[in-house]
N, CA, C and O atoms as CSV, one atom per row, in Angstrom:
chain,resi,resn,atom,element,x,y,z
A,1,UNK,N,N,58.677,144.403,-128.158
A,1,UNK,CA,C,59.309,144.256,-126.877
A,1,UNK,C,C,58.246,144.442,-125.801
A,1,UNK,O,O,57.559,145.463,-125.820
A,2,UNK,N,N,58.071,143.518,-124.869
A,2,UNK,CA,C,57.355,143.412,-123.776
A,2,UNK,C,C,57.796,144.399,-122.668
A,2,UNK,O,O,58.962,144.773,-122.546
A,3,UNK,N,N,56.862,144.760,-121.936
A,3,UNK,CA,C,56.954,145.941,-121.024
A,3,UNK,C,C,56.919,144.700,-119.382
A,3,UNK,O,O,56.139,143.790,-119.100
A,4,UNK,N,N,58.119,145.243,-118.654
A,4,UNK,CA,C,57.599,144.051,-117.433
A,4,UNK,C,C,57.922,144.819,-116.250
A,4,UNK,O,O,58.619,145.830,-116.339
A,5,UNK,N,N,57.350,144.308,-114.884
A,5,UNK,CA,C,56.708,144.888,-113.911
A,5,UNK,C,C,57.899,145.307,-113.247
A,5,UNK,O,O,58.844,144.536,-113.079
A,6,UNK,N,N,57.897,146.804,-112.761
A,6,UNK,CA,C,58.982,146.969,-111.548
A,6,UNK,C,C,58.839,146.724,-109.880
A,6,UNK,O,O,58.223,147.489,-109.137
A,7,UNK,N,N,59.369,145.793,-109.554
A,7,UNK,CA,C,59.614,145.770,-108.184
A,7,UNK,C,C,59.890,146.936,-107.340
A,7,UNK,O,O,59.563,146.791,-106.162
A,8,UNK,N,N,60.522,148.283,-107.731
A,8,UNK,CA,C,61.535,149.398,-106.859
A,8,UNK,C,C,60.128,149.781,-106.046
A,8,UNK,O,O,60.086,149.929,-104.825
A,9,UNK,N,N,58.977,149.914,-106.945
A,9,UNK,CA,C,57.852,150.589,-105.955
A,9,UNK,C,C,56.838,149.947,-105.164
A,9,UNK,O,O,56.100,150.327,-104.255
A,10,UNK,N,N,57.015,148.868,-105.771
A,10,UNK,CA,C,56.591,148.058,-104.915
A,10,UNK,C,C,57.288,147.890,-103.390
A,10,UNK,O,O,56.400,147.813,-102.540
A,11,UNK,N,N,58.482,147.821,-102.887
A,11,UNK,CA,C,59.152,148.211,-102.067
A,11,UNK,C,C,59.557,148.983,-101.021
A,11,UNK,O,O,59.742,148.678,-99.843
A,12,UNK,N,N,59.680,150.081,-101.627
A,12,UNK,CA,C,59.879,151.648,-101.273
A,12,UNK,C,C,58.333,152.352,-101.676
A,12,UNK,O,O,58.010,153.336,-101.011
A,13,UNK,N,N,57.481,151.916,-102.637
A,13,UNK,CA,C,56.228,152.830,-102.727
A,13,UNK,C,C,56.989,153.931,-103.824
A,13,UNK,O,O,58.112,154.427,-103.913
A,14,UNK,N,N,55.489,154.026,-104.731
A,14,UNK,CA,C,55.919,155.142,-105.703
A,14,UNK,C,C,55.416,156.681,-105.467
A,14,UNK,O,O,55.821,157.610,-106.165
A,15,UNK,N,N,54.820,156.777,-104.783
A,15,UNK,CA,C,54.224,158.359,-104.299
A,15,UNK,C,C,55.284,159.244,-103.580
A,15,UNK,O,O,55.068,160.368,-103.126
A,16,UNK,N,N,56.840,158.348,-103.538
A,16,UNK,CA,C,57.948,159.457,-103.324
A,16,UNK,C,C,59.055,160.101,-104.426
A,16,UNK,O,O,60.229,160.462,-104.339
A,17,UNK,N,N,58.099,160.053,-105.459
A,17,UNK,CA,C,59.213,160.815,-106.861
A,17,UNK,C,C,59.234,161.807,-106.275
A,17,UNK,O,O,58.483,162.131,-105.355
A,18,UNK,N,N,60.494,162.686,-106.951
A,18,UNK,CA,C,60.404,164.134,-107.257
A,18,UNK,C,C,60.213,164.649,-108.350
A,18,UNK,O,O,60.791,164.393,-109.406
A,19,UNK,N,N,58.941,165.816,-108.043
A,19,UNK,CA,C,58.975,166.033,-109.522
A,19,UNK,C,C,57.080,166.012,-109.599
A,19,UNK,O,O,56.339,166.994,-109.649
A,20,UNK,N,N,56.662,164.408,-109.582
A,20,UNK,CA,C,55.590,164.424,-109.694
A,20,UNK,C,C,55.227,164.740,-111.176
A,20,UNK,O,O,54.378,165.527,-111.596
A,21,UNK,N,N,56.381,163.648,-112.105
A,21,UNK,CA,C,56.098,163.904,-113.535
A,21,UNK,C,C,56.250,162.686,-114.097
A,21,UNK,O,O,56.668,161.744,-113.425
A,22,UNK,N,N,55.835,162.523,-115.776
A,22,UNK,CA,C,56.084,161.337,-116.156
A,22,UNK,C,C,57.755,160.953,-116.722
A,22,UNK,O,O,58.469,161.635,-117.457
A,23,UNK,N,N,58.020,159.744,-116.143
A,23,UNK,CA,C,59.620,159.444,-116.097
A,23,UNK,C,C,59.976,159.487,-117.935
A,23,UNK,O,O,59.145,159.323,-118.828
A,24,UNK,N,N,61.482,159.762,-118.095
A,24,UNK,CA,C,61.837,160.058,-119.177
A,24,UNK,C,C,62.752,158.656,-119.085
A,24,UNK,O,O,62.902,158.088,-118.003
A,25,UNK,N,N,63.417,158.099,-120.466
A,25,UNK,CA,C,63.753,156.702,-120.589
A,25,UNK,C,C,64.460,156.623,-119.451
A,25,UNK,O,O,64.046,155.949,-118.508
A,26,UNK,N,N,65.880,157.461,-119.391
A,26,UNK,CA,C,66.890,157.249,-118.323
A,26,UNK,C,C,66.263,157.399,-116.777
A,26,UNK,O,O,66.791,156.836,-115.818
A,27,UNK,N,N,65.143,158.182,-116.671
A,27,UNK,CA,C,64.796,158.006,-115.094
A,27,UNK,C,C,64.220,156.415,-114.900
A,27,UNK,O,O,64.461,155.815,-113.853
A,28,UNK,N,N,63.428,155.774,-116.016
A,28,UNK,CA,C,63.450,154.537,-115.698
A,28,UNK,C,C,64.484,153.572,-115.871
A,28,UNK,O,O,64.198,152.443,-115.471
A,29,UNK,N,N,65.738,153.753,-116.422
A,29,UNK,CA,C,66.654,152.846,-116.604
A,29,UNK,C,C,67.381,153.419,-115.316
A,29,UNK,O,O,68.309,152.626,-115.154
A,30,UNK,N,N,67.455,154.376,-114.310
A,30,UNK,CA,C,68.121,154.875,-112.862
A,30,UNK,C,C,66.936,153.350,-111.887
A,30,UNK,O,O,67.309,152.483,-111.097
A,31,UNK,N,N,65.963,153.555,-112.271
A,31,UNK,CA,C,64.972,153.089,-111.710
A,31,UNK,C,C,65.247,151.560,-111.509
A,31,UNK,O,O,65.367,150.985,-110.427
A,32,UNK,N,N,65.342,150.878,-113.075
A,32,UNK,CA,C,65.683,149.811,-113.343
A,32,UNK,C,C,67.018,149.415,-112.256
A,32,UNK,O,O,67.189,148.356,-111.651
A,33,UNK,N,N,67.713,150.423,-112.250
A,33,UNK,CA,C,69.419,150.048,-111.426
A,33,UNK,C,C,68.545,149.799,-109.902
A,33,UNK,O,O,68.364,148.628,-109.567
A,34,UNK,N,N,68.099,150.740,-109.141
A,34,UNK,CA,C,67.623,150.632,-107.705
A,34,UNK,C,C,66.489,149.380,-107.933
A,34,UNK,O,O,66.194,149.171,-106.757
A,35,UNK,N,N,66.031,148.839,-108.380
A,35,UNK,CA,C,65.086,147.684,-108.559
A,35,UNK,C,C,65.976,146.778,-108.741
A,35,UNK,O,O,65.671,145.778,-108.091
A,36,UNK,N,N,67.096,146.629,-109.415
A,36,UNK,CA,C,68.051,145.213,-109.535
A,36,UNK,C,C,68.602,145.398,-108.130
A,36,UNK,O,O,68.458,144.368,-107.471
A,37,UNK,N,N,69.245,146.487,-107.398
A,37,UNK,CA,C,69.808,145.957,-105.867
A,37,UNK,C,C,68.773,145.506,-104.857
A,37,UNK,O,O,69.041,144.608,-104.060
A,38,UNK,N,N,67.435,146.194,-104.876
A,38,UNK,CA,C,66.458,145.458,-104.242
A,38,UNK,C,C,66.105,144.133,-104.466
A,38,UNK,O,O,65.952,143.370,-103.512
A,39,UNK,N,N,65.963,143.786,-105.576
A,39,UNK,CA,C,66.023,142.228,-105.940
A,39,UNK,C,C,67.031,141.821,-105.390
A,39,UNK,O,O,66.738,141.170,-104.387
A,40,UNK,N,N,68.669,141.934,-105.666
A,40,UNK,CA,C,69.549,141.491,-105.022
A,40,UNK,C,C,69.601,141.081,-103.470
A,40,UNK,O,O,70.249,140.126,-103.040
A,41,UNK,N,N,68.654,142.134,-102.537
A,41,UNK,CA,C,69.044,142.067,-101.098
A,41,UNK,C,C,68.005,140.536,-101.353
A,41,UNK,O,O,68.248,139.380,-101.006
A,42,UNK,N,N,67.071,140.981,-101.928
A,42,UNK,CA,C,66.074,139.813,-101.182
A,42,UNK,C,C,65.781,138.484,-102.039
A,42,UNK,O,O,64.655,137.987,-102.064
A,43,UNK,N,N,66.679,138.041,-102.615
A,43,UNK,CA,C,66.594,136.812,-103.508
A,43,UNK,C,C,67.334,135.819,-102.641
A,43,UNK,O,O,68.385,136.190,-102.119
A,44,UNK,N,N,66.892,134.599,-102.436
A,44,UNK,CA,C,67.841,133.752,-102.426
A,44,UNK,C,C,68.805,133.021,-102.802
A,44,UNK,O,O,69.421,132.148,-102.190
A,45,UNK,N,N,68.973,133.640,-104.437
A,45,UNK,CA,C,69.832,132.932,-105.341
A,45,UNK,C,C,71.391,133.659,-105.990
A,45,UNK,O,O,72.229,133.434,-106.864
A,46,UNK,N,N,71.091,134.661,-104.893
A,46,UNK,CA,C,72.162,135.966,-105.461
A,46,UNK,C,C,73.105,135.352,-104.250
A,46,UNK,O,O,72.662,134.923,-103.184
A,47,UNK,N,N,74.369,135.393,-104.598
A,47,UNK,CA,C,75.716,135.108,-103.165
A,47,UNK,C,C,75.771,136.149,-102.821
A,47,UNK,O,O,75.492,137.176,-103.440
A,48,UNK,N,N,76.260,135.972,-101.441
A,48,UNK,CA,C,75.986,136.450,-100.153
A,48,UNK,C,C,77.012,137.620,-100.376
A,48,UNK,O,O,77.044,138.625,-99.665
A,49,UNK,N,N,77.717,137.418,-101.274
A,49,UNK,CA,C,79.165,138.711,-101.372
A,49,UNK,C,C,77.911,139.819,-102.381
A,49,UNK,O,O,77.488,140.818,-101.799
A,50,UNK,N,N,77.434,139.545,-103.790
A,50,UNK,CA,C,76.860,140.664,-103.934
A,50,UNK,C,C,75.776,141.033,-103.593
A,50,UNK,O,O,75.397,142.046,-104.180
A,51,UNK,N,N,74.408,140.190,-102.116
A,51,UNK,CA,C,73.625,140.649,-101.668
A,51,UNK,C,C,74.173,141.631,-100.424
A,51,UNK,O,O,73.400,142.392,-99.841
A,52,UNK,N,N,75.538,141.533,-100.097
A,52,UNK,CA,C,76.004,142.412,-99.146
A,52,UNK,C,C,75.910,143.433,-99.708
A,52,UNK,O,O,75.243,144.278,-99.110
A,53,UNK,N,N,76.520,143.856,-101.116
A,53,UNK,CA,C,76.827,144.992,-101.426
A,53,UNK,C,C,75.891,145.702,-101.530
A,53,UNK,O,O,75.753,146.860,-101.134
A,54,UNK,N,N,74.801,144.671,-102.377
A,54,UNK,CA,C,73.698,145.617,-102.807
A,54,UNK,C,C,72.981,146.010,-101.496
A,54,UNK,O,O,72.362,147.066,-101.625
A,55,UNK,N,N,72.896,145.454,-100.276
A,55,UNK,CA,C,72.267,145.965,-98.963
A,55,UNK,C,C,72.875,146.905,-98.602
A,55,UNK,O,O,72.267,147.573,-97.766
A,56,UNK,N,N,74.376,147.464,-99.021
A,56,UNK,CA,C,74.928,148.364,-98.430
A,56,UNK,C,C,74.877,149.745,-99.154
A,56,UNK,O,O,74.795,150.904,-98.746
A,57,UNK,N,N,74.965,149.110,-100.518
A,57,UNK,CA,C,74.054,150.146,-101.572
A,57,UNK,C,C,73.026,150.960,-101.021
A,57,UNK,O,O,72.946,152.188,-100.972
A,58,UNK,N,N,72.273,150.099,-100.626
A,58,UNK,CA,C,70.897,150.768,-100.478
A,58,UNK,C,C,70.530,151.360,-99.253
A,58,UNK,O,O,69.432,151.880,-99.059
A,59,UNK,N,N,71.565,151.274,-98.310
A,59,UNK,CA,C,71.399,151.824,-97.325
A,59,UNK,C,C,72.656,152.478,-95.984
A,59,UNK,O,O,72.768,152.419,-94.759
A,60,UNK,N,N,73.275,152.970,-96.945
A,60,UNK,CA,C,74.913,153.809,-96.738
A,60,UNK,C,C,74.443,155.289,-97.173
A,60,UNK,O,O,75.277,156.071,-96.716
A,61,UNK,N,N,73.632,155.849,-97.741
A,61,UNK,CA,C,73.112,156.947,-98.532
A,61,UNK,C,C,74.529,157.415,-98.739
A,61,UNK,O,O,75.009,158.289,-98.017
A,62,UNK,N,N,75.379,156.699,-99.967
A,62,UNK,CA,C,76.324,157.134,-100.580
A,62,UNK,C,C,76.676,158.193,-101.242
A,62,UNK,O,O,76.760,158.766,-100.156
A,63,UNK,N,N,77.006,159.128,-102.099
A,63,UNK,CA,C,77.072,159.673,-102.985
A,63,UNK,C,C,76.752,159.311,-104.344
A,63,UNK,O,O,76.306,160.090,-105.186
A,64,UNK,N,N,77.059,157.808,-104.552
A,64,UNK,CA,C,76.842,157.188,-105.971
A,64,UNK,C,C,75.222,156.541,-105.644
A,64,UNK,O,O,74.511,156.151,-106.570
A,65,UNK,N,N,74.840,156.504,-104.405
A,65,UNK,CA,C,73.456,156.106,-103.885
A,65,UNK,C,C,72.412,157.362,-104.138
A,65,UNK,O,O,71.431,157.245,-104.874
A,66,UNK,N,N,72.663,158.272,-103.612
A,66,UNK,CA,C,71.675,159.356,-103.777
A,66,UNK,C,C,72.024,160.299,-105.269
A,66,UNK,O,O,71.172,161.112,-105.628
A,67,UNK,N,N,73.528,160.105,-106.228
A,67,UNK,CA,C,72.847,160.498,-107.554
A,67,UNK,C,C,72.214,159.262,-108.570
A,67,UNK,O,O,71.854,159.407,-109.738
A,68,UNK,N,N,72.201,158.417,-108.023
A,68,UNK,CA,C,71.715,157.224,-108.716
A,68,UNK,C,C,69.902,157.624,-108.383
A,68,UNK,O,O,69.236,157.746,-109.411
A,69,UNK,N,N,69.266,157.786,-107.259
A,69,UNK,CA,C,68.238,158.251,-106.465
A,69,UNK,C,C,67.895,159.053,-107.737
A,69,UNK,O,O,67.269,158.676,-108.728
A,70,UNK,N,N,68.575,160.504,-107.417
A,70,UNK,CA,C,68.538,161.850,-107.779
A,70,UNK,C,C,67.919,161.723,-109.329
A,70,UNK,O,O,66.946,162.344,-109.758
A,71,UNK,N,N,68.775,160.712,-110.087
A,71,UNK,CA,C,68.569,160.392,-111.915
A,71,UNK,C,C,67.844,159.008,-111.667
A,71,UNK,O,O,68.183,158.012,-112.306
A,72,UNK,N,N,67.107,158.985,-110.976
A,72,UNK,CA,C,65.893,157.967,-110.842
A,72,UNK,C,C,64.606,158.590,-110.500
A,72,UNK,O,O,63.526,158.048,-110.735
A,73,UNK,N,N,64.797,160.252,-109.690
A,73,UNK,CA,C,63.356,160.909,-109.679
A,73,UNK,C,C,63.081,160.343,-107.680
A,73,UNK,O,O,62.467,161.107,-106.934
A,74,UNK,N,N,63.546,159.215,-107.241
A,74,UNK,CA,C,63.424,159.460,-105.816
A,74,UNK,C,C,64.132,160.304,-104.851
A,74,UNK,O,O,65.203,160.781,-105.225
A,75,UNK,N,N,63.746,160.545,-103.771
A,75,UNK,CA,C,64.449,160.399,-102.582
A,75,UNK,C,C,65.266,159.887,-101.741
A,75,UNK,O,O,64.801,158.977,-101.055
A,76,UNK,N,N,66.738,160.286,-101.505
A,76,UNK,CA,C,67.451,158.772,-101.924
A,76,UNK,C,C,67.043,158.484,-99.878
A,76,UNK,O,O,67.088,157.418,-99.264
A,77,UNK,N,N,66.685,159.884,-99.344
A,77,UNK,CA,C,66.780,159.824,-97.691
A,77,UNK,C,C,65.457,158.646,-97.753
A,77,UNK,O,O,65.751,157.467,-97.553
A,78,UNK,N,N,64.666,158.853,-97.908
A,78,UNK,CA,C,63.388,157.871,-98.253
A,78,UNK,C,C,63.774,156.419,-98.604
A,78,UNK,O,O,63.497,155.552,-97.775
A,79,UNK,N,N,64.245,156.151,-99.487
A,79,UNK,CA,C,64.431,154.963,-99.866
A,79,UNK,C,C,65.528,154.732,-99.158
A,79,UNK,O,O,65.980,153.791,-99.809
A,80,UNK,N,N,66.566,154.972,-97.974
A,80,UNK,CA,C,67.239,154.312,-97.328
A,80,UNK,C,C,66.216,154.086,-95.845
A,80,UNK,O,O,66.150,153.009,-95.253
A,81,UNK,N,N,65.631,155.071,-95.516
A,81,UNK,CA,C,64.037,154.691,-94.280
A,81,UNK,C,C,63.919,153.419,-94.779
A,81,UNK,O,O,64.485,152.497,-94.192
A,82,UNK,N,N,63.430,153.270,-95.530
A,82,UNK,CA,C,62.236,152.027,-96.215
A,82,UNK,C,C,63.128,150.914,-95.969
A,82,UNK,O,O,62.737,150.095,-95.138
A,83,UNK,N,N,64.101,150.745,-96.451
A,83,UNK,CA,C,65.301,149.710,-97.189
A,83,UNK,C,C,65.665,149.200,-95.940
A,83,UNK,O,O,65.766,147.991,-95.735
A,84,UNK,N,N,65.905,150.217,-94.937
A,84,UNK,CA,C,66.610,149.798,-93.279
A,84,UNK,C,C,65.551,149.180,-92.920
A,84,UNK,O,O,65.769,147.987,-92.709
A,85,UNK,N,N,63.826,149.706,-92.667
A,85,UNK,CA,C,63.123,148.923,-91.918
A,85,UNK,C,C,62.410,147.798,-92.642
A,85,UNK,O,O,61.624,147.054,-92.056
A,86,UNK,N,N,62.668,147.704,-93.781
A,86,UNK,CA,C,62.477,145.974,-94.711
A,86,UNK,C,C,63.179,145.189,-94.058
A,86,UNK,O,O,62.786,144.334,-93.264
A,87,UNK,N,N,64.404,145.478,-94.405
A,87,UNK,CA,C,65.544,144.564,-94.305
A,87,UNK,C,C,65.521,144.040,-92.762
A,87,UNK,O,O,65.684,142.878,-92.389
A,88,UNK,N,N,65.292,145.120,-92.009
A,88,UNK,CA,C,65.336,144.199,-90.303
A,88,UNK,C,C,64.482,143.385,-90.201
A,88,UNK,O,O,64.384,142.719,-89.170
């Protein structure tokens, strides 16, 4: 099985884990989830109903947003900064 590149830090930048450790499977499969809504906002091929959501995902700092964050090892206050001033 091939190993392939994540977008989330590319994005948001990876020097805002918490922790400052090496990720365990599930912090990269949390990871994997916040990298598919970032793809989502910014693809052109995703409809406009689930690039809404996922923009709102990412920047509502939900409850299901920041433990999704939390079991991903980021900051979820950080990655909604970033996400707001991309997106404008």
């Amino acid at each position: 099985m091939g190993r392939s590149s994540n977008s989330f830090s590319t994005w948001v930048g990876s020097p805002h884990t918490i922790g400052g450790r090496n990720s365990s499977p599930e912090e990269r499969l949390f990871v994997a989830v916040l990298s598919q809504a970032v793809h989502d906002v910014f693809s052109g091929h995703v409809d406009k109903l689930n690039r809404q959501q996922a923009k709102d995902f990412l920047t509502q700092n939900t409850w299901h947003f920041k433990m999704v964050c939390e079991l991903a090892g980021r900051d979820p206050d950080y990655v909604v900064r970033k996400m707001k001033k991309r997106i404008q």
